[in-house]
C-alpha positions in Angstrom: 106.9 108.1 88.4 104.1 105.7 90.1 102.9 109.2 92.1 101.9 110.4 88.2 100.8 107.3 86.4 100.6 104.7 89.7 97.2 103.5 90.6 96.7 106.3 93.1 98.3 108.7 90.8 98.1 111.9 89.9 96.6 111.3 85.8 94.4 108.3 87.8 92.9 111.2 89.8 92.4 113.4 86.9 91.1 110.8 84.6 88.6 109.6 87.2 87.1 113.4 88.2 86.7 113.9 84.4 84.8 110.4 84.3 87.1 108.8 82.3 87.4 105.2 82.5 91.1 103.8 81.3 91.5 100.0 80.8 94.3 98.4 82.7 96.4 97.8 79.6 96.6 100.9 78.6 97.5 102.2 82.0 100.7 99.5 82.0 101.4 100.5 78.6 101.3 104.1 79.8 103.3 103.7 83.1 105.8 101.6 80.7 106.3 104.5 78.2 106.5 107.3 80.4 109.0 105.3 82.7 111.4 104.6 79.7 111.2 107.9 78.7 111.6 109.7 81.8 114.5 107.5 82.8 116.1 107.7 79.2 116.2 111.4 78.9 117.7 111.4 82.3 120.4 109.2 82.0 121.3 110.6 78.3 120.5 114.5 79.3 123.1 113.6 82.4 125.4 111.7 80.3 125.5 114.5 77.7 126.5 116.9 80.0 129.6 114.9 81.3 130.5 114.2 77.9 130.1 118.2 77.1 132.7 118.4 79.3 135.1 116.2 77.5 137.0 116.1 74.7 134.9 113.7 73.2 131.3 115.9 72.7 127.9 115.4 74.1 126.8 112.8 71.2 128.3 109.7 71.9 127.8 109.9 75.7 124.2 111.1 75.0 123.2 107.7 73.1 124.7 106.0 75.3 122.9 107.6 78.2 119.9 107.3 76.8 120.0 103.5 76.0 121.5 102.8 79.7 118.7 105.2 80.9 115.6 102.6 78.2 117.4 99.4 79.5 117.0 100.2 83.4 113.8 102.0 82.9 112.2 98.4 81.3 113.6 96.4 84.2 112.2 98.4 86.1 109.0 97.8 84.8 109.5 94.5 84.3 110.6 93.9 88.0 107.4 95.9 89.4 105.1 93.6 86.7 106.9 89.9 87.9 106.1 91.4 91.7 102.8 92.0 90.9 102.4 88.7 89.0 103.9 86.6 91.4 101.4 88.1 94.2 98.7 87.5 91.9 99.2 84.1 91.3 100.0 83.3 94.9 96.7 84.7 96.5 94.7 83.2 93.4 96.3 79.9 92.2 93.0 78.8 90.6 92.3 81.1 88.9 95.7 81.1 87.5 95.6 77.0 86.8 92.3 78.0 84.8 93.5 80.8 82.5 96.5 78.3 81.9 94.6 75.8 80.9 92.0 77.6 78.5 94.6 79.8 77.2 97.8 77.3 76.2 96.2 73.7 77.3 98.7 73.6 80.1 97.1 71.2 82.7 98.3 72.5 86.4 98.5 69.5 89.5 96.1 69.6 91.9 98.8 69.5 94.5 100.1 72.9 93.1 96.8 74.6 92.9 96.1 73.1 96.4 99.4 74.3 97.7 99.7 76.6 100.9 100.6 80.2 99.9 104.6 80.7 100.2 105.1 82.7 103.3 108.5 83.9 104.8 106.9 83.7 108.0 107.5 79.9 108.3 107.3 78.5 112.6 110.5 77.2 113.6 109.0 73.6 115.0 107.0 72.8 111.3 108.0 69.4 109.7 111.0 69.4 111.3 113.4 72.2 111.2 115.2 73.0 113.9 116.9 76.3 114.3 120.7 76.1 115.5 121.7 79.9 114.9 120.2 83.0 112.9 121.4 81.8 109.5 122.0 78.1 109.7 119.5 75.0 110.0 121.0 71.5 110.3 122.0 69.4 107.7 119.6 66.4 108.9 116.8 68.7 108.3 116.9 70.5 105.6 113.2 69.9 104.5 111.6 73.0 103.9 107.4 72.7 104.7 107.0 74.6 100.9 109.0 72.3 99.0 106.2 71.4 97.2 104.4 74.9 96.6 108.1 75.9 95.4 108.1 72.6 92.9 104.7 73.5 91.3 106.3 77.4 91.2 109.4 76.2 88.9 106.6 73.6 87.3 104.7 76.3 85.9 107.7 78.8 84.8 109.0 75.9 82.9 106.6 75.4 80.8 
């Protein structure tokens, strides 16, 4: 579905040789309906041929494909839209702090704005970690060098 309606897509190509400028909300409200759709009709065109097979009819398992197929379709959407807003607001954490604060008068610490990005990619010998095994660190040093980045993170989803 993101190879027809993705930024790179197929209607993006389209749209842009025609001249056509399309605003980003109505691109993710466009990706959102044609993903619940397409994955609806699947699920409930798939489902309602099992069921055809049945004694029960097509009907039932139908509408029940079809909501199975909406539900998974908008977390799909939503998962790809938290990934994408995550990324933003790590690789631009003022900006974020500012559109909080003009928007809902949330006042974001400096020390989360000022926060190094959270990286996977953390070196063994930072702040004291110490690696025993693939999986394990020891008990006596448990402190994690983005425990602070990860405390202004669940500061802000609180609020």
């Amino acid at each position: 579905m993101d190879a027809l309606l993705g930024e790179d897509g197929l209607l993006s190509s389209l749209l842009n040789l025609g001249g056509i400028t399309v605003p980003a909300r109505t691109r993710f409200i466009a990706n959102t309906v044609a993903t619940t759709t397409y994955s609806s009709l699947t699920f409930g065109l798939f489902s309602g041929l099992v069921g055809a097979a049945t004694p029960m009819g097509p009907l039932v398992p139908f509408l029940s494909g079809c909501w199975m197929g909406y539900s998974f379709g908008v977390y799909v959407v939503w998962r790809s839209a938290k990934m994408m807003a995550v990324r933003c607001a790590e690789r631009y954490p003022k900006l974020l702090a500012h559109a909080l604060e003009m928007e809902f008068g949330v006042c974001v610490p400096r020390e989360c704005v000022n926060a190094p990005p959270l990286t996977n990619n953390v070196p063994i010998s930072e702040k004291g970690i110490e690696k025993i095994d693939d999986n394990t660190m020891s008990s006596s040093s448990r402190k994690n060098p983005h425990d602070d980045y990860e405390r202004c993170i669940n500061y802000s989803i609180s609020m």
